[in-house]
C-alpha positions as CSV (number, residue, x, y, z in Angstrom):
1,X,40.2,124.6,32.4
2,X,39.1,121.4,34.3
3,X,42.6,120.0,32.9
4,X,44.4,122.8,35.0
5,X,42.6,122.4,37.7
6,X,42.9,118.8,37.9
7,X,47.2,119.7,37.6
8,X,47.1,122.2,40.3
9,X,45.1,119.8,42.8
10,X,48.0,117.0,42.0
11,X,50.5,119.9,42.6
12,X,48.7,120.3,45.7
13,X,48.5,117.1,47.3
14,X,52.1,116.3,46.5
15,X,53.3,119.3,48.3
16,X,50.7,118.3,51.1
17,X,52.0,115.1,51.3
18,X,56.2,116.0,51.1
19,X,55.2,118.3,54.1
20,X,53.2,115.5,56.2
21,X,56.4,113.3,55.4
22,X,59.0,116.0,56.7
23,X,57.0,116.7,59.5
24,X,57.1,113.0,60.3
25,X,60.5,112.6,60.0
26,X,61.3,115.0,62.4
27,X,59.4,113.7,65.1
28,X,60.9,110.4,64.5
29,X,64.6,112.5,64.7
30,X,66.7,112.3,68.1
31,X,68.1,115.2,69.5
32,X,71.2,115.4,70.8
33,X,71.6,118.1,73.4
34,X,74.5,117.5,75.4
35,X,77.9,116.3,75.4
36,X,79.8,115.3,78.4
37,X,82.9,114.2,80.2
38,X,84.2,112.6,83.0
39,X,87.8,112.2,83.9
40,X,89.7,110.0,86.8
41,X,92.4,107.8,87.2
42,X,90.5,104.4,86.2
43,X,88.5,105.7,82.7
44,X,87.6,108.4,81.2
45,X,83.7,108.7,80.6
46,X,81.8,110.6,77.7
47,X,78.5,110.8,77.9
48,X,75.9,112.1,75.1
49,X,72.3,113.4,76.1
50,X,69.2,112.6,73.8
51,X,65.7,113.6,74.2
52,X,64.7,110.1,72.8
53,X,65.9,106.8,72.5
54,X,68.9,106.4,69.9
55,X,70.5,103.2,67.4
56,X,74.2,103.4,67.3
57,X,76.9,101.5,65.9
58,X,80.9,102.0,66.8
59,X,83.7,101.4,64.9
60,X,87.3,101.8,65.7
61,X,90.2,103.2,63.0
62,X,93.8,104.0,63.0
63,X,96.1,106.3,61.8
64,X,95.3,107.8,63.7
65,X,93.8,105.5,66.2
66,X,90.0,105.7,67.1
67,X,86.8,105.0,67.9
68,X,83.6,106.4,66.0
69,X,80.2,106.2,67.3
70,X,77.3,107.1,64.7
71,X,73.7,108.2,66.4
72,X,71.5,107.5,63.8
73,X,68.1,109.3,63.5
74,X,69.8,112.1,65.6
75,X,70.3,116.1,65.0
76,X,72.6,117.8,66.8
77,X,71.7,121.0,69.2
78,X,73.4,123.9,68.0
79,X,75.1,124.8,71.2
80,X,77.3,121.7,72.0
81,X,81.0,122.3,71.7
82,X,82.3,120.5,69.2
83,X,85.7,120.0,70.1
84,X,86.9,119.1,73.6
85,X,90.6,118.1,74.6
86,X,90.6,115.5,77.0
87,X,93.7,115.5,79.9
88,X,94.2,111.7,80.5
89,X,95.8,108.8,79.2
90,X,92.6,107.0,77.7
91,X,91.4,109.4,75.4
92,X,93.1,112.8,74.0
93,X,90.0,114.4,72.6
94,X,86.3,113.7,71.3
95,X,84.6,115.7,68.5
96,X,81.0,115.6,67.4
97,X,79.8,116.7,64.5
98,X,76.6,116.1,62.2
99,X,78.0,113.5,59.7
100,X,75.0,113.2,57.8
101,X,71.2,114.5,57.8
102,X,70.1,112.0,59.9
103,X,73.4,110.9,61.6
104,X,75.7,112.6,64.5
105,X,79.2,111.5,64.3
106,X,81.3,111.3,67.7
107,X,85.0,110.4,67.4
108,X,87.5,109.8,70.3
109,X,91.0,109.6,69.9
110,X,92.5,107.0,71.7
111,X,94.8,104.3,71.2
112,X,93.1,101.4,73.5
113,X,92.1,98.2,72.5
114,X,88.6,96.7,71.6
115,X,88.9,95.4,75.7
116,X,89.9,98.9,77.3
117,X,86.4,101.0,76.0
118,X,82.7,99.9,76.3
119,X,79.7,101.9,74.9
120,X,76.2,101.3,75.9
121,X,72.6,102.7,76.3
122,X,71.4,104.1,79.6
123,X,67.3,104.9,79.6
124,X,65.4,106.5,81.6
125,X,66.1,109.5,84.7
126,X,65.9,113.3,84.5
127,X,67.4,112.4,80.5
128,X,65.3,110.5,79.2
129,X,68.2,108.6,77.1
130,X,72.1,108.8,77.3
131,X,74.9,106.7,75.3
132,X,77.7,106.2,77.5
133,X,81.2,106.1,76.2
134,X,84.0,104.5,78.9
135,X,87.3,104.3,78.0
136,X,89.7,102.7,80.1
137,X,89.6,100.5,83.3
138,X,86.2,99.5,82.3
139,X,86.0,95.8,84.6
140,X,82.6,96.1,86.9
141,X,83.2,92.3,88.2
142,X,83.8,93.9,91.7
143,X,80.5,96.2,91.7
144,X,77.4,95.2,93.8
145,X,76.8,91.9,95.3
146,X,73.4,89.6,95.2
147,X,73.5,89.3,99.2
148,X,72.2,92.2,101.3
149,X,68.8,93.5,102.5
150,X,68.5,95.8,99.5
151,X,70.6,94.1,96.6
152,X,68.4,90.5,95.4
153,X,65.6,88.3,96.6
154,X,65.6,84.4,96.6
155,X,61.6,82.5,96.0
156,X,62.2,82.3,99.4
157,X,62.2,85.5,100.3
158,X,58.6,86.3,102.0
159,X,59.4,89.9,102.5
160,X,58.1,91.0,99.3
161,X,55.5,88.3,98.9
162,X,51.6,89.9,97.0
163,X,49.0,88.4,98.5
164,X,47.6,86.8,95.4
165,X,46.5,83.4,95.0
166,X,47.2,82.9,91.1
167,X,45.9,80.5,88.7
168,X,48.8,78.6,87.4
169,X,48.1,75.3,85.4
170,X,50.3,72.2,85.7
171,X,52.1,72.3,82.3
172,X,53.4,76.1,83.3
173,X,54.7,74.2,87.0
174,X,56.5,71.6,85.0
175,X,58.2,73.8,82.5
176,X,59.0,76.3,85.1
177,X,60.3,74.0,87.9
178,X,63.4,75.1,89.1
179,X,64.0,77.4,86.5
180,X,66.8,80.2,88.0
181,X,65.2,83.6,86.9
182,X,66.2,87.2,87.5
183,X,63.6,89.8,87.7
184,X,64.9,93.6,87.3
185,X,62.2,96.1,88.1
186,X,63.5,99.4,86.4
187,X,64.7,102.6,88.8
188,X,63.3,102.8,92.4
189,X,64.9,104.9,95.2
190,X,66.3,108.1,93.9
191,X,65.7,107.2,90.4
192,X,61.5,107.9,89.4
193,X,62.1,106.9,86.0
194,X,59.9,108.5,83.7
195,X,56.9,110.3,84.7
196,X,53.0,109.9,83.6
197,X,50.8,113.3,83.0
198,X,49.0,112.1,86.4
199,X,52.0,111.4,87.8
200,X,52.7,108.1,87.9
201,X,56.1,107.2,88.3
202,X,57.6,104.7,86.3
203,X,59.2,103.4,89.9
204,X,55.9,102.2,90.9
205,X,54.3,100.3,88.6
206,X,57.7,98.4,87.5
207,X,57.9,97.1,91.1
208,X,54.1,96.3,91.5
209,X,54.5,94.0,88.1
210,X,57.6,92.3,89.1
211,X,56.2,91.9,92.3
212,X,53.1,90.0,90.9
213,X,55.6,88.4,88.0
214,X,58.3,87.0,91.1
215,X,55.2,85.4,92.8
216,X,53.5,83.9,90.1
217,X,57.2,82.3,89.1
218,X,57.2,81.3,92.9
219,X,54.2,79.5,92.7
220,X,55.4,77.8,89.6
221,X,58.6,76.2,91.1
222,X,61.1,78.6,90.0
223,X,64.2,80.2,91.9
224,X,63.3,83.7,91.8
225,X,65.9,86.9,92.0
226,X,64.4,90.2,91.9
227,X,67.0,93.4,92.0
228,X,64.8,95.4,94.6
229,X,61.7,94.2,96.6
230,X,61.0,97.5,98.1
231,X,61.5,101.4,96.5
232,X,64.7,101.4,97.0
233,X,68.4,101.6,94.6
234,X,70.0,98.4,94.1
235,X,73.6,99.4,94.3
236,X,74.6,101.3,97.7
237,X,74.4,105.1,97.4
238,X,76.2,107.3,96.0
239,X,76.6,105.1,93.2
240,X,77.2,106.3,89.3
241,X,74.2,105.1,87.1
242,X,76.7,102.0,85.4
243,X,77.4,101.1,89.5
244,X,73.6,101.0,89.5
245,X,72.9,99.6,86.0
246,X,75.8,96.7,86.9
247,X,74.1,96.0,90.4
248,X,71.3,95.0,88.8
249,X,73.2,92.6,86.2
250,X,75.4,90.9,88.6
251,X,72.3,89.4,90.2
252,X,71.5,87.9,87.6
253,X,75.3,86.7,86.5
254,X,76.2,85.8,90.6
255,X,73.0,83.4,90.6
256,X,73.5,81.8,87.2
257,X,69.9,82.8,86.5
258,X,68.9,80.9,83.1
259,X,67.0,84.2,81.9
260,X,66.9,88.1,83.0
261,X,63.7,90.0,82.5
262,X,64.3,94.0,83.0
263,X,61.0,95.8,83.3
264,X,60.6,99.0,82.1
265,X,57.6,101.7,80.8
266,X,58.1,104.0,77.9
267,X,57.9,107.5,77.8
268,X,58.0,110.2,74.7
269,X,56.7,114.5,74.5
270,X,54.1,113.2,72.4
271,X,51.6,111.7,74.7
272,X,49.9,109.9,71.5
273,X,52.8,107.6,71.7
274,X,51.5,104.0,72.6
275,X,52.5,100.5,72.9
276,X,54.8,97.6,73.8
277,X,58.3,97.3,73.0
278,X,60.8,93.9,73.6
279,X,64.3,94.6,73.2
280,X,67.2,92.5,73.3
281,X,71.0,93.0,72.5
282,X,71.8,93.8,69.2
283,X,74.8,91.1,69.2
284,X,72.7,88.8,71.3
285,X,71.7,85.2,70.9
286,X,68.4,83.9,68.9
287,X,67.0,82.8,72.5
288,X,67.5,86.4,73.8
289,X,65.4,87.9,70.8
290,X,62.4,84.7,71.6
291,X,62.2,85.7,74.8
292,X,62.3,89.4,74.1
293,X,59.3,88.6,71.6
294,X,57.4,85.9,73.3
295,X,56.9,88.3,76.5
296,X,56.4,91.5,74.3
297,X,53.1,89.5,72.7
298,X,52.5,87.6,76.5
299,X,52.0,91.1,77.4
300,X,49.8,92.7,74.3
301,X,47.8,89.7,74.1
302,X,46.5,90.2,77.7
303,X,46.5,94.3,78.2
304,X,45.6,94.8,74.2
305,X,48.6,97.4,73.4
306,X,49.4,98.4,70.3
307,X,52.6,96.2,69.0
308,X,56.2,97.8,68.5
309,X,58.1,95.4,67.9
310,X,61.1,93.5,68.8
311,X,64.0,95.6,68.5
312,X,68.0,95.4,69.1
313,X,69.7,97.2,71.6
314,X,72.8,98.2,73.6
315,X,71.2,98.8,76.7
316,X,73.7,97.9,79.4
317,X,71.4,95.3,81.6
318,X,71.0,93.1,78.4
319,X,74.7,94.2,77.2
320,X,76.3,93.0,80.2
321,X,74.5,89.6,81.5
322,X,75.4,86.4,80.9
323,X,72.3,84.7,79.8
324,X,69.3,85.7,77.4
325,X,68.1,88.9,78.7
326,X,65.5,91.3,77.5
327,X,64.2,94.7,78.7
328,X,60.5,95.5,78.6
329,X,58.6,98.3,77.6
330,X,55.0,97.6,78.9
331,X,53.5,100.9,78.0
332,X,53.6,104.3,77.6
333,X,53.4,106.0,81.2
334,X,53.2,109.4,79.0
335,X,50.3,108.3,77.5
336,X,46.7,108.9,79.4
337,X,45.2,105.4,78.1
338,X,48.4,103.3,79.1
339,X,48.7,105.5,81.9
340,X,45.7,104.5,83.2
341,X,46.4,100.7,82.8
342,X,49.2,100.6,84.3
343,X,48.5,102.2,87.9
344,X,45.3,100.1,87.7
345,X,45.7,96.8,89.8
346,X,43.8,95.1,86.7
347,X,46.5,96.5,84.3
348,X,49.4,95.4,86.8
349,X,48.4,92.1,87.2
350,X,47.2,91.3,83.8
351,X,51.0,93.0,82.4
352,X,52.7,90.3,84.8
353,X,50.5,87.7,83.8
354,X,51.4,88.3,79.9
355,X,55.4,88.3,80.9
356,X,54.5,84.8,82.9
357,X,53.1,83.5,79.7
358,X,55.7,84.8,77.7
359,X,58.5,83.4,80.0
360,X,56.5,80.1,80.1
361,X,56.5,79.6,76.4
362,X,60.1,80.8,75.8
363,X,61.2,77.8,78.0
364,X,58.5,75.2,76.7
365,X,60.1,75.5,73.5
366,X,64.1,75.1,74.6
């Protein structure tokens, strides 16, 4: 009896634990909710709609000739089309599909080369994460400027000065002296980013830390370039999100900045989602992924986050600049804790402190 029993509680935890597993697994799966195109003379765009943040990988074939793009961790809603004919002379027609359990297959026929179509991430906004699919006349190099009131931001620049007297200590100074650095505070304007369960907008706190970060930098000797001083869009509206996305790269390409730092706050439904994130271009260099680490654990070691990692991406602002680049996920702005933190000025100014440290030691060891 006691032989059965002892079975049947086995039995039990098993199927206990196979459940906890699949329930785990898909809240760690991407959903894929929407499937859109865009069509003009110059490219064709498609763009996919995720409730979450996605890994990809693309792939072109022939016979015939195309490009496949695999979402991996990713379901498909039930109610995208699955087939869509597209009129133009970049692409005939996309189909998406669920390849695999975990993976959701998009295909485009087209016959242009590995130069005429780019695919990238694009975070944050009412979605909270799109992959963008341009095929076509895909040259930005004439987008956005670093000159204008709204656009970039030289050390010199007093107008968006914090009236902070930091403690920097003469080795930072001497590593940091003259150092050309771009600082990209995510969304502002008409872009909130995402949104905390107070209400804190992701908008807000980005600026307030880059703010803090740029002055500290200041102090230290460096050239500063920040995207936007104020709550405001970088590229002149209207502008697409890429015209937005590339506004805020060609500042830091334009100056010949020696490092770009895009600052960000994460977001999921769950709001027991916590931590910092550093992420870096999944075909970037070895200094891009030190910088993306050294100013993840700048950050955690001063604001005590729980550690995510450092983590390869396609996100266009570290896709498309010319020198090692990383984007920042300070916190979770969905979660009441981090929330907290970050609309605190003690939380602000310790989170720029950590990417000051982090930035410090990147170039201390070059």
């Amino acid at each position: 009896m006691r032989k059965s029993l002892y079975i049947f509680s086995l039995v039990c935890l098993f199927t206990l634990l196979c459940m906890q597993s699949m329930v785990f697994a898909a809240s760690e799966t991407a959903t894929i909710k929407n499937l859109r195109i865009s069509n003009n003379s110059d490219k064709v765009r498609i763009v996919v709609d995720a409730d979450k943040e996605v890994d990809y990988q693309s792939f072109a074939l022939s016979s015939p000739d195309r490009v496949v793009i695999d979402l991996n961790d990713a379901a498909l809603a039930k109610n995208i089309e699955k087939e869509v004919d597209i009129n133009s002379k970049y692409a005939s027609k996309v189909r998406v599909a669920q390849f695999k359990d975990n993976v959701v297959r998009v295909v485009v026929e087209t016959d242009v080369k590995k130069s005429g179509y780019d695919i990238f991430g694009i975070v944050g906004g009412e979605t909270p994460y799109r992959v963008a699919m341009d095929f076509g006349n895909i040259s930005y190099a004439a987008i956005g400027s670093t000159t204008g009131s709204s656009t970039s931001s030289s050390s010199n620049d007093t107008s968006y000065r914090v009236n902070e007297d930091f403690d920097i200590d003469k080795n930072a100074k001497s590593v940091l002296k003259g150092k050309r650095i771009t600082i990209d505070p995510g969304h502002g304007g008409s872009d909130s980013g995402a949104i905390g369960p107070t209400g804190v907008r992701e908008k807000d706190p980005t600026l307030r830390i880059g703010l803090n970060l740029a002055e500290m930098l200041k102090q230290s000797g460096a050239k500063v370039y920040i995207t936007r001083k104020t709550d405001t869009d970088v590229a002149p509206q209207p502008a697409t999100d890429v015209e937005e996305l590339q506004a805020r790269v060609d500042v830091g390409n334009k100056t010949n900045s020696d490092i770009f730092v895009s600052i960000h706050l994460d977001s999921f439904t769950s709001p027991s989602a916590q931590g910092t994130t550093g992420y870096y271009y999944v075909n970037g260099s070895s200094n891009s992924e030190r910088l993306a680490r050294y100013i993840k654990e700048g950050v955690i070691e001063q604001i005590g986050t729980y550690d995510r990692g450092t983590k390869t991406s396609n996100f266009y602002v570290v896709k498309h600049t010319q020198m090692p680049a990383t984007l920042l996920e300070v916190a979770f702005v969905s979660n009441p804790k981090e929330e907290a933190i970050l609309k605190s000025d003690d939380g602000v100014k310790k989170s720029a402190k950590g990417i000051f440290n982090g930035i410090v030691r990147y170039f201390s060891e070059l």
